[in-house]
C-alpha positions, 0 to 999 in steps of 0.5 A, spaced: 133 492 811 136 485 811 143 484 814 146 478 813 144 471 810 142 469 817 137 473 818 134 472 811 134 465 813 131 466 819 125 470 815 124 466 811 123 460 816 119 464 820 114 466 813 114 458 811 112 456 817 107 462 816 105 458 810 104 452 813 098 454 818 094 456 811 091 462 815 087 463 810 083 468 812 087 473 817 088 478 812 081 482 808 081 483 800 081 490 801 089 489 805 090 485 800 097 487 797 100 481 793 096 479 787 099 474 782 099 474 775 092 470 772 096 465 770 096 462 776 089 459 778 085 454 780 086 448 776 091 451 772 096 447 768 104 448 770 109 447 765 111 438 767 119 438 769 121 445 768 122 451 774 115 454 776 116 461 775 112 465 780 111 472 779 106 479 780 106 485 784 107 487 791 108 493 795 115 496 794 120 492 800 114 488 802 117 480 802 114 474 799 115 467 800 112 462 796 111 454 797 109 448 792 110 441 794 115 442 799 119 446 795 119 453 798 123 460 796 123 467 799 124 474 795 124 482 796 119 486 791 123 490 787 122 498 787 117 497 781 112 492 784 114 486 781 116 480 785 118 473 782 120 467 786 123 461 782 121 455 785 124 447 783 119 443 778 114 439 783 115 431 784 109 427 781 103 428 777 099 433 782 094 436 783 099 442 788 096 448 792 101 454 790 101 458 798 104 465 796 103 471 803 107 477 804 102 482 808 096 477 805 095 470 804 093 466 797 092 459 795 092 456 788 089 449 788 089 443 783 095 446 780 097 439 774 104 439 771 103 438 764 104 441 757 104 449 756 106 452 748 105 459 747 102 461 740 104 467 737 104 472 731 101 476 727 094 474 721 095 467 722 095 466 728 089 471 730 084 467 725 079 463 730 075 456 727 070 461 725 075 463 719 077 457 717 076 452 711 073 446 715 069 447 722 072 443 728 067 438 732 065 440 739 066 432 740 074 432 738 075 438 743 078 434 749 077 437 756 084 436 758 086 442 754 085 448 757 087 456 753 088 463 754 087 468 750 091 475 751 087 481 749 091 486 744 094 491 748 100 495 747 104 499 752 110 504 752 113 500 757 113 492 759 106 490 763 107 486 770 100 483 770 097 480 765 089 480 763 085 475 760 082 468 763 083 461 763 078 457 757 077 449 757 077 448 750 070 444 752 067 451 753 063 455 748 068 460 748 073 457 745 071 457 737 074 464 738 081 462 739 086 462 735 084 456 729 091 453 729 093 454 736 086 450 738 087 443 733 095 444 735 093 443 742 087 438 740 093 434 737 098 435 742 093 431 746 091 426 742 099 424 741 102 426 748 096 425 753 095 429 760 094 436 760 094 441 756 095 448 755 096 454 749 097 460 750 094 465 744 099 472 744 097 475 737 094 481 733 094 482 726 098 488 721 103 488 727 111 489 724 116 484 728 121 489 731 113 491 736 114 484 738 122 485 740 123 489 747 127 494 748 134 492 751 132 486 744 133 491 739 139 495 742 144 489 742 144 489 735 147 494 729 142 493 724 136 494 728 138 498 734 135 504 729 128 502 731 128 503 737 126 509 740 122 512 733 115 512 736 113 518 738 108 516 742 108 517 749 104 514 755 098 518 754 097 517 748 098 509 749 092 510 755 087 514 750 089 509 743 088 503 747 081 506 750 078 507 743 080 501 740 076 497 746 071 501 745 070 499 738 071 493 739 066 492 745 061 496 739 063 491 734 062 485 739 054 488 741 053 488 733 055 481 732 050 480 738 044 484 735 045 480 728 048 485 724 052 485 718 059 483 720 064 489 720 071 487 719 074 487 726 077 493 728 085 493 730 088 498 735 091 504 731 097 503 726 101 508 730 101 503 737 101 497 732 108 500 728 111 502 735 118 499 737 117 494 743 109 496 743 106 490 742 112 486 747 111 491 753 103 489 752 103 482 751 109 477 752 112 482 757 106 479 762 107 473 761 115 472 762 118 468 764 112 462 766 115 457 764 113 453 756 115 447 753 115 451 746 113 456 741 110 456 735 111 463 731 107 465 725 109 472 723 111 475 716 106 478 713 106 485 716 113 485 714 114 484 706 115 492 706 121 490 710 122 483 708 130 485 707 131 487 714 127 481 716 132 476 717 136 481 723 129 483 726 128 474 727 134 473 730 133 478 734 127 477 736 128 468 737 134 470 742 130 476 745 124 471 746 129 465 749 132 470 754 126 473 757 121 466 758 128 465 761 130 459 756 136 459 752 134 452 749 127 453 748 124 450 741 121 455 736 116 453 731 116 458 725 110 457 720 113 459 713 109 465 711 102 463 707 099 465 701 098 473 699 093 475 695 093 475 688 098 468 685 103 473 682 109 470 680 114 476 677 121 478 681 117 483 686 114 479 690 116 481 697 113 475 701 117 470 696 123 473 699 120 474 706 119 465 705 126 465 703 129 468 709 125 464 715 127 457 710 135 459 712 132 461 719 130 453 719 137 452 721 138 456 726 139 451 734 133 450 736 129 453 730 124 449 726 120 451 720 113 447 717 111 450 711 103 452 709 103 455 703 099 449 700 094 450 706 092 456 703 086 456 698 083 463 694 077 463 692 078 465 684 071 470 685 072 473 691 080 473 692 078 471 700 083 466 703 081 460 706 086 456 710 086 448 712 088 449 719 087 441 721 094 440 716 097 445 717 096 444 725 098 438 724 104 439 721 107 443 726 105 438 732 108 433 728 116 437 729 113 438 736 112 431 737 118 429 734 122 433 738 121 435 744 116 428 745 120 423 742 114 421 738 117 420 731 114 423 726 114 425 719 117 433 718 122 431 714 121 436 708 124 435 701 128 440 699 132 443 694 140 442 696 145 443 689 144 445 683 148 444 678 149 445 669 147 438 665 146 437 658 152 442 655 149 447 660 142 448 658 139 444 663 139 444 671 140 438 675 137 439 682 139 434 688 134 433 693 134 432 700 129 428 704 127 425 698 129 418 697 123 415 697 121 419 692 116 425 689 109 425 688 107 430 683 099 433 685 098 437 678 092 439 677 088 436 671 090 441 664 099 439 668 097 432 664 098 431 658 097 424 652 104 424 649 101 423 642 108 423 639 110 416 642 102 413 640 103 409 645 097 412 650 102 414 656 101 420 660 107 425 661 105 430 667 108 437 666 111 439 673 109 446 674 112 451 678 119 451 676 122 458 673 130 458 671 134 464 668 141 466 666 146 471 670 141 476 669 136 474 673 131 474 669 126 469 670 122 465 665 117 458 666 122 451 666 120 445 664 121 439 670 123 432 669 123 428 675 128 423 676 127 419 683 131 424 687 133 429 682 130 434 678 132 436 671 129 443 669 130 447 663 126 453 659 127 454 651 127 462 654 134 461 657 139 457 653 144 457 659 140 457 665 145 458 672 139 460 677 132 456 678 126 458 683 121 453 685 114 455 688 116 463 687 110 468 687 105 470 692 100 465 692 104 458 688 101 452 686 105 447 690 105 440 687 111 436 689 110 432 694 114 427 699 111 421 700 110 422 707 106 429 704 110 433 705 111 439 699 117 441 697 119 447 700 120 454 696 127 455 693 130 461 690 139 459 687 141 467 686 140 469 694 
């Protein structure tokens, strides 16, 4: 029992000048009772110019002390177990060695400040460089990029030490990580310099309000009602999650034997649709070490949902900034892909999902790229294949812009008024972004000659617009562009009042900033 802040003070000094004698060896791995998060390794990446967040477990009452570059910090292990020091940010480029002892001793060696991103969600994110459209080069992969793969797991309550290991992106393995998340780090690299690393957190069919903790959910009315649904208690937890990694070690051994590709198993939908359950599992463990950002891809397993969606996601953003600790910390959102089939009727949720995550675009610190267009479907088989290189590309680009001061092209063209022309029977759309104005990238049969002038000139048909009048019922729009407008009108509708552009499950995006960016999907009746 501590006293007074003297005592305290004295400890403290006595423990850091234990530290300093760096006796390594005084104390056996069976008296071992401090251990650290796995994050903290040897050769390891910190995050550059941000506080280091030194966490793990402890006896209950046991006292630790922590010292990196001359800076040191002392803390009381909570009931729980858990303990976290918080030590200044390190002067200079390193290499450190972090000391922590409380009843034993570790040191962790060659710690280098650099660049850390966590990239987290549901399908898209899950999906390794073995699914995408294009291989990446083994020779692009720089060896200054580091990665960590959290397995899935999912908890009734938060877990303290996380599982996994640290990957060079120069190591075979690293083909299973996240496809986006590896050529996002090779571009980081590439632009920014110095190391790199990527923290994967995904699983796939997993509902937003799992990746919300508890006390997340409960600060507001509209979701408070998911918490707490789950019947699901700590045994079963322990059980489902011993079958889903014992199918997934059978569905691995089947991959080694050369046999047909199964699809890969997931844990059971009753754990995967638990409030908190994947939050308590994954990103628990990594709170708060300290990162630069966030890139989030999620959507898909929501569209049954996707009116409430827009209260899950900025439940879920605040959420995710007061547990990492980071009030300003920057978010990355993908706007959702494409979905199946290319259905263009009123009841495509996830149209209405993308809607909701290009309002979100405006909140602080809240960045959207968009990626329906890096999505192909194959007409034969229905598969989807991505182009993550792009698709990367355009997410390190807003990282690169705003938080490296390296300018960038982000600036997406969008849609910003729309108003009746022409007596009424016409829309003119303003656009933003779009000064220099827009490419249209139809495809061959959207060209057509206009024979009715003789003279040859080609006028290009621009697909993807639909109007309707107050009653809501859409129909095909003709679009004429005009530099930074666009006038859309339908022979269905003789008084349109509201326009969509790129609505449907898979839509054929074709206008284009000159900087290649597309215009964003839009609806005027939301």
């Amino acid at each position: 029992m501590i006293k007074s802040q003297s005592s305290l003070r004295r400890l403290f000094l006595a423990l850091t000048c234990i530290i300093a004698t760096t006796v390594s060896g005084a104390f056996s791995a069976a008296e071992a009772k401090v251990t650290l998060s796995k994050l903290f390794v040897d050769g390891g990446i910190i995050q550059r110019d941000k506080p280091v967040n030194v966490f793990g477990t402890a006896r209950p009452g046991e006292i630790v002390a922590c010292e990196m570059a001359g800076n040191k910090g002392v803390c009381i292990v909570k009931k729980s177990g858990n303990f976290l020091v918080t030590l200044p940010p390190p002067q200079g480029d390193g290499p450190f060695t972090l000391r922590v002892v409380g009843d034993n001793l570790i040191e962790v060696k060659n710690l280098t400040p650099g660049e850390v991103w966590i990239v987290a969600g549901d399908e898209g994110i899950e999906k390794d460089s073995l699914q995408a459209a294009a291989p990446i080069d083994s020779a692009d992969l720089p060896p200054s990029l580091q990665l960590f793969k959290v397995p899935i797991r999912l908890s009734d309550a938060p877990i303290r030490l996380v599982d996994g290991r640290w990957l060079k992106a120069t190591e075979p393995g690293a083909m299973s990580f996240s496809a986006l998340g590896l050529r996002f780090g090779c571009d980081l690299a590439k632009q920014v310099g110095g190391p790199i690393a990527i923290i994967q957190v995904s699983c796939p069919e997993s509902p937003i309000k799992s990746w919300i903790s508890a006390g997340g959910l409960l600060s507001k009315q509209e979701t408070a009602g998911a918490s707490g649904k789950s019947t699901l208690r700590k045994a079963d937890y322990e059980k489902l999650n011993d079958e889903y990694r014992a199918s997934l070690q059978a569905w691995q051994a089947g991959l080694t034997a050369g046999k047909e590709p199964a699809p890969k198993p997931l844990p059971s939908v009753l754990m995967r649709s638990a409030a908190s359950a994947l939050f308590n599992g994954m990103v628990a463990p990594l709170t708060p070490y300290s990162v630069r950002g966030v890139v989030w891809d999620h959507g898909a397993s929501d569209i049954a949902e996707v009116l409430n969606y827009k209260n899950f996601l900025a439940v879920f953003l605040k959420d995710l900034r007061q547990v990492l600790r980071q009030e300003g910390l920057p978010v990355i959102m993908l706007q959702s892909g494409a979905l199946g089939e290319a259905q263009k009727g009123d009841d495509s949720p996830i149209s209405v999902l993308r809607h909701v995550q290009f309002r979100a675009r405006v909140w602080p610190r809240t960045y959207m790229a968009v990626g329906v267009d890096m999505d192909k479907r194959d007409a034969k088989t229905g598969a989807i294949s991505t182009d993550f290189d792009t698709l990367a590309q355009r997410v390190a680009n807003i990282a690169l812009t705003t938080q490296y001061r390296t300018p960038a092209p982000i600036s997406y063209p969008i849609i910003e008024t729309v108003e009746p022309v022409a007596d009424g029977e016409a829309l003119k759309l303003r656009l933003r972004h779009a000064d220099k104005g827009l490419v249209y990238k139809g495809t061959p049969s959207d060209k057509e000659r206009d024979k009715g002038q003789g003279n040859g000139k080609e006028t290009v048909s621009i697909k993807g617009f639909s109007v309707s009048s107050w009653n809501h019922q859409y129909f095909d729009a003709d679009a004429e562009l005009q530099n930074d407008t666009i006038i859309v009108r339908s022979k269905f509708v003789k008084q349109p009042k509201f326009v969509r552009y790129g609505w449907g499950n898979s839509p054929a995006l074709g206008l284009y900033s000159q900087d290649d960016l597309p215009l964003v999907p839009y609806i005027s009746d939301r």
